[in-house]
N, C-alpha and C positions, 0 to 999 in steps of 0.2 A: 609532426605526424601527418601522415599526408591522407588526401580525400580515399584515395582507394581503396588502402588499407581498411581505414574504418567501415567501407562499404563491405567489404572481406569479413570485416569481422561481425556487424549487420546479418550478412549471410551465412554467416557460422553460425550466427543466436538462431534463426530461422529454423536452419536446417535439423539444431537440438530443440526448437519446440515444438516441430513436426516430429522428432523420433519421438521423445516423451509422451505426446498426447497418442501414438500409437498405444505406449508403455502404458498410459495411464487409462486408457480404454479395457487393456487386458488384464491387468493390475488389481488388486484385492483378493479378499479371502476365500473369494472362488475365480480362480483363474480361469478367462478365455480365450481361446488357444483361435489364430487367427479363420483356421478352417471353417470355423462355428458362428462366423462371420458373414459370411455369403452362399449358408442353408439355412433349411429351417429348422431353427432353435430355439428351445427357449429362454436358454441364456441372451439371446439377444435384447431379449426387455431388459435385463439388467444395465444393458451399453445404453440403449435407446435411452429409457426413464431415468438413471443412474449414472453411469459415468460418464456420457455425455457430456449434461449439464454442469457437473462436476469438474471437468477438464476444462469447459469453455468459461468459469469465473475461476480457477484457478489461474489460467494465461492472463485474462482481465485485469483482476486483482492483482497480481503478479506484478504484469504491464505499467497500472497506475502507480502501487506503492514505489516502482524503483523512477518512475519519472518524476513521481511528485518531490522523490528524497533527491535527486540531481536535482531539480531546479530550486529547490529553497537552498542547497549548499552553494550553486551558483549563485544567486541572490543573494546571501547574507555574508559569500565568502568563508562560510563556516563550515566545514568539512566534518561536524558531528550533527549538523541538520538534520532531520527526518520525522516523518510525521508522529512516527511512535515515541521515540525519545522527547520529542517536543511539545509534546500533549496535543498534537493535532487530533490522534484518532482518539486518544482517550474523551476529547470534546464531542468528535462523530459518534463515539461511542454511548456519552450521556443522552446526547438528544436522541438516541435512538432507541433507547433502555426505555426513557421518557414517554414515548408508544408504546412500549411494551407495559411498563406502569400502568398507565390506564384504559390497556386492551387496545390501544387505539391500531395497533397495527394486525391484530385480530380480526378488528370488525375490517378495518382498511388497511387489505398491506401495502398500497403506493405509500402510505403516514410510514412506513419504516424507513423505506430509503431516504425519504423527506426528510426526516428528522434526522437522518445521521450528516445528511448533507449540509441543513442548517447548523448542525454544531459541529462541524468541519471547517465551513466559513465562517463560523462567530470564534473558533478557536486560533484559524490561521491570522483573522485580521487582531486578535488579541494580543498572538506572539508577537508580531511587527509589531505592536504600539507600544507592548514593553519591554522591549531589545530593539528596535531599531536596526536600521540596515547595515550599520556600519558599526555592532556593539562589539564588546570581547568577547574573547569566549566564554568566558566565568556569567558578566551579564547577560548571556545567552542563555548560556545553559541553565539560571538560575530563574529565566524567565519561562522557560520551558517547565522547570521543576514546580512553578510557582502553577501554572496552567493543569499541569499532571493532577498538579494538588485539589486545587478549585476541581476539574473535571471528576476526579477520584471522589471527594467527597462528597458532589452530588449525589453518583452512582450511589454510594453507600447508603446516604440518606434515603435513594429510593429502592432499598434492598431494605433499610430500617422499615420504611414504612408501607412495604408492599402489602395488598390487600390478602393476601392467600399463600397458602404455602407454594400453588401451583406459581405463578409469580417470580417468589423466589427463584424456584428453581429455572426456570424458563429464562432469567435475566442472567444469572451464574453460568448457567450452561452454554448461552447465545457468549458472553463476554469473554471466554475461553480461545477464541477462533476456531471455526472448524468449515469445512466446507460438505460436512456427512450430510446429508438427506435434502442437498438442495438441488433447486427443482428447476424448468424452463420459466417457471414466476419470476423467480430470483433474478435468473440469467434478464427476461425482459424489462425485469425494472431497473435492474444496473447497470446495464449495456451502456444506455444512450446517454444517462449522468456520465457515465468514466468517458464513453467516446466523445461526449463536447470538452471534458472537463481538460484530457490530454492534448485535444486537439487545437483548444487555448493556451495550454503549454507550449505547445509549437511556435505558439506566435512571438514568444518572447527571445526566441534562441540569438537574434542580432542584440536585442539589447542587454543581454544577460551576460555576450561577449562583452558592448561597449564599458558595459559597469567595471572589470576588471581595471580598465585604465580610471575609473573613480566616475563619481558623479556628473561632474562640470563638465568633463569631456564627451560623457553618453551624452549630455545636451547639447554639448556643442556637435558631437553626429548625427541631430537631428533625431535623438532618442526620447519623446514622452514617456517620461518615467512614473509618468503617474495614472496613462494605458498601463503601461506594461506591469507595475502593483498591482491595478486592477485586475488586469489576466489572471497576474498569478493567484491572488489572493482565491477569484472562487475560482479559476482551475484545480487549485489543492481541495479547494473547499467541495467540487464537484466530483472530484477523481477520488479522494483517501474516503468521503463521507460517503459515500455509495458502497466505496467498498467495504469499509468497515459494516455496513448498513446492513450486508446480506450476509458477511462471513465472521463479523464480532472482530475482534481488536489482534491483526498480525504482525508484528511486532516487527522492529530490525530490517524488514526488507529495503527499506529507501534509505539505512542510512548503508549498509554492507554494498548495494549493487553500485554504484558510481567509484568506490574504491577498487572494486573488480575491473571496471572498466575503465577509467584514466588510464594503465599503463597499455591500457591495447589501442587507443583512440587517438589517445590523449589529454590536456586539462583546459580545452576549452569547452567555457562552459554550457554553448551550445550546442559544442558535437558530440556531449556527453550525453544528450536528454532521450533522445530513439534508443543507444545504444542500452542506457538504464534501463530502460522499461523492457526490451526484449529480454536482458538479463536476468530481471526481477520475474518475467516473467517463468524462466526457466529454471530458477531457486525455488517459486512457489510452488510448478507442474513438479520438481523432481522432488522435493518435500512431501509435497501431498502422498504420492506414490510412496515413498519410503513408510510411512506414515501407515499407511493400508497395508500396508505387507509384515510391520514386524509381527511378531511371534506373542500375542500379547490379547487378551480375553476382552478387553473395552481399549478400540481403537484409539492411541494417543491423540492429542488434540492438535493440531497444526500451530496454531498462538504459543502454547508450549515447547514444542519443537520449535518452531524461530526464535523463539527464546533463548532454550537452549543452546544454539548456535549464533546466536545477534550477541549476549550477555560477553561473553568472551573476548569475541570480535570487537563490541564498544572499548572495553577493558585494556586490548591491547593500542585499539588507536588512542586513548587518552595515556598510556603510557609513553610511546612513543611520540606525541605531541611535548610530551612534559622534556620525555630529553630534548627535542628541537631547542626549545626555550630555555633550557634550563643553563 
């Protein structure tokens, strides 16, 4: 596959998450019609306050989820990686529930994204230590299942033992994903996590190639492998726990967006990782949008909706893995 192409196709993703963020500025249960855009309106606080913020951690979130899900599939060479399936966000998701527990993101909302970010990277350096770089798939996946489980059942426990009904509900509703009622807060505190977090992703794309030919060889081209662990480990840890942090647990996007994109790119694993994340980011903006528009009295939840469309998707690539091997 050659460099150009993939630039081509770079400028395709671009070019749809500039139309969408048009779309999804107009978008919702009160449509704005571009005219009412540059007079004076009062619809316009709706774009300003409201869908703004809204479009700009949808692209974010988007952005991260589908780079974080290319580079741990690069890495592990395991083509059903991603941070949802692997209990990564479901980790960002506990430690962040965890502020919510004890009000702490209440009193301090930077302790939100905090915490979703430490159990982002206490979840991704977890998966590596019980799967390994080079497991099977089964040991993968059953390490990931193992992580889900441990993250799931803290949540729960701090659902069993929450102080208040308000509580409750506030950790249920956050853990759904949604991106309804978030603010330029949100946007400020999760920028600059997801923008180091990708941009330590970047740094891995030479050795994430060399690992392909195996280990010995990345060292023999001069690849530290044990930088480039580090990167990734709080890169995901920085990018999926942030995001999770401000929008609750979105499902499917890191593992769906890099299968989109290998046959436009290609499958290496470093010229897949910009390519994912504009992708993911334009699965999140055209979701979200869909999302606000159906016909329906309490707006669907976006975690739901990628659900709904990631469930199947895993579904068919584990079928089709199985005939590979079978």
């Amino acid at each position: 596959m050659s460099e150009r192409l993939s630039w081509r196709w770079i400028a395709a993703f671009l070019i749809a998450i500039a139309v969408l963020s048009v779309l999804s500025l107009a978008a919702g249960k009160v449509w704005i019609p571009l005219d009412a855009w540059f007079t004076p309106d009062l619809r316009w606080t709706i774009i300003a306050e409201l869908r703004v913020p809204r479009t700009i951690l949808a692209i974010a979130v988007g952005a991260a989820l589908g780079m974080c899900g290319a580079a741990l599939q690069g890495y592990t060479r395991n083509p059903l990686a991603d941070p949802g399936v692997l209990g990564i966000s479901s980790s960002a998701a506990f430690g962040a529930v965890m502020t919510l527990y004890i009000s702490a993101g209440m009193g301090s909302p930077w302790l939100l994204p905090v915490g979703g970010i430490i159990g982002g990277v206490v979840g991704t350096v977890l998966l590596l230590l019980f799967s390994g770089a080079t497991s099977s798939l089964v040991a993968f996946i059953l390490a990931g299942m193992v992580l889900n489980t441990i993250a799931g059942n803290g949540t729960a426990l701090a659902l069993n033992l929450a102080p208040t009904p308000w509580a409750v509900n506030e950790i249920i509703h956050w853990l759904l994903g949604s991106l309804v009622d978030r603010s330029f807060d949100e946007v400020t505190f999760a920028l600059p996590f997801i923008a180091v977090g990708m941009a330590m992703l970047m740094t891995t794309t030479r050795a994430l190639d060399a690992l392909t030919l195996g280990e010995a060889t990345a060292r023999s081209l001069g690849i530290n492998l044990e930088r480039m662990r580090l990167m990734l480990v709080v890169g995901v840890g920085l990018a999926a726990g942030a995001s999770v942090a401000v929008t609750g647990v979105i499902g499917f996007v890191g593992l769906i967006t890099p299968h989109l994109v290998r046959p436009l790119v290609g499958s290496r694993p470093g010229a897949v990782l910009l390519p994912s994340a504009l992708c993911g980011a334009v699965i999140v903006l055209a979701a979200d949008i869909v999302v606000r528009i159906l016909p329906s009295v309490v707006e669907l939840k976006l975690g739901i909706a990628m659900a709904v469309l990631g469930g199947p998707f895993f579904l068919m690539r584990l079928i089709a893995m199985r005939r590979v091997t079978a």
